[in-house]
C-alpha positions as CSV (number, residue, x, y, z in Angstrom):
1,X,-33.7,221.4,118.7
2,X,-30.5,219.6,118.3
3,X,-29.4,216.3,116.7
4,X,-28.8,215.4,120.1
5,X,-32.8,216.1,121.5
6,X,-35.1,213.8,122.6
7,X,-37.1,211.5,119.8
8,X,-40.2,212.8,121.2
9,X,-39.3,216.0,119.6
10,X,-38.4,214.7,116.0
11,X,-39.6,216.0,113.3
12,X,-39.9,214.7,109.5
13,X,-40.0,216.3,106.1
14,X,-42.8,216.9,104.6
15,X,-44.4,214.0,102.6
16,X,-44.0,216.8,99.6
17,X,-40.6,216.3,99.6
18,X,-40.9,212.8,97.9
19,X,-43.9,213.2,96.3
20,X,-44.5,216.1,94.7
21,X,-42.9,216.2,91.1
22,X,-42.3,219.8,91.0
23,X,-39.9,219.2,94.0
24,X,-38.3,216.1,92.2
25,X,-37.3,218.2,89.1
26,X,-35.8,221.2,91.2
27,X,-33.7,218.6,93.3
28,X,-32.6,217.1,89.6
29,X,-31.4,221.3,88.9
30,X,-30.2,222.0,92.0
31,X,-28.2,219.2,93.1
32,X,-27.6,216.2,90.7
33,X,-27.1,218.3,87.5
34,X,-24.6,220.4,89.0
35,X,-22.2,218.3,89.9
36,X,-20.4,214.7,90.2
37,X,-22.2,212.9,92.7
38,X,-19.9,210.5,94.3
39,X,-21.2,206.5,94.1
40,X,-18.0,204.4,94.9
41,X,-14.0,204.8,95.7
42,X,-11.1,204.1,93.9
43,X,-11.3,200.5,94.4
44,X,-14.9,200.6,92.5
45,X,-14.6,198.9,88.9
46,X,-17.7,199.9,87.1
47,X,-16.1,199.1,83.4
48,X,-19.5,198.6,81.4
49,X,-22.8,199.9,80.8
50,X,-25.0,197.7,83.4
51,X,-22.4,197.3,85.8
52,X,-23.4,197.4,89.2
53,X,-22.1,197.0,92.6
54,X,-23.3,196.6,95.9
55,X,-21.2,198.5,98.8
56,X,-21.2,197.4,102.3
57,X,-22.1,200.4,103.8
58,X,-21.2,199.3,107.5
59,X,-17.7,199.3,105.9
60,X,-16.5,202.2,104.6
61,X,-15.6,205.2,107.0
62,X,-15.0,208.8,105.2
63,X,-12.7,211.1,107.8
64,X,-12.7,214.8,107.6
């Protein structure tokens, strides 16, 4: 099945995936402590502790 079949041939993830904690803590190890995960561009100014901000999604357009 491609991204391109039919929705009548969809299929999910497992509930698991959210749920279950020994699948939380290996997704910690495997992806978010390995690395800088990326939450904004250059044009982000998160100065303090607290700071948030709220991307438009719709927006911003990443070409490879």
């Amino acid at each position: 099945m491609g991204i391109l079949a039919p929705i009548e041939e969809a299929v999910t993830p497992l509930t698991s995936w959210y749920t279950d904690p020994s699948f939380f803590h290996l997704e910690l190890d495997r992806v978010f402590y390995r690395g800088w995960q990326v939450v904004g561009n250059n044009n982000t100014k998160i100065c303090y502790l607290g700071d948030k901000f709220c991307p438009n999604p719709n927006a911003l357009s990443i070409d490879h």
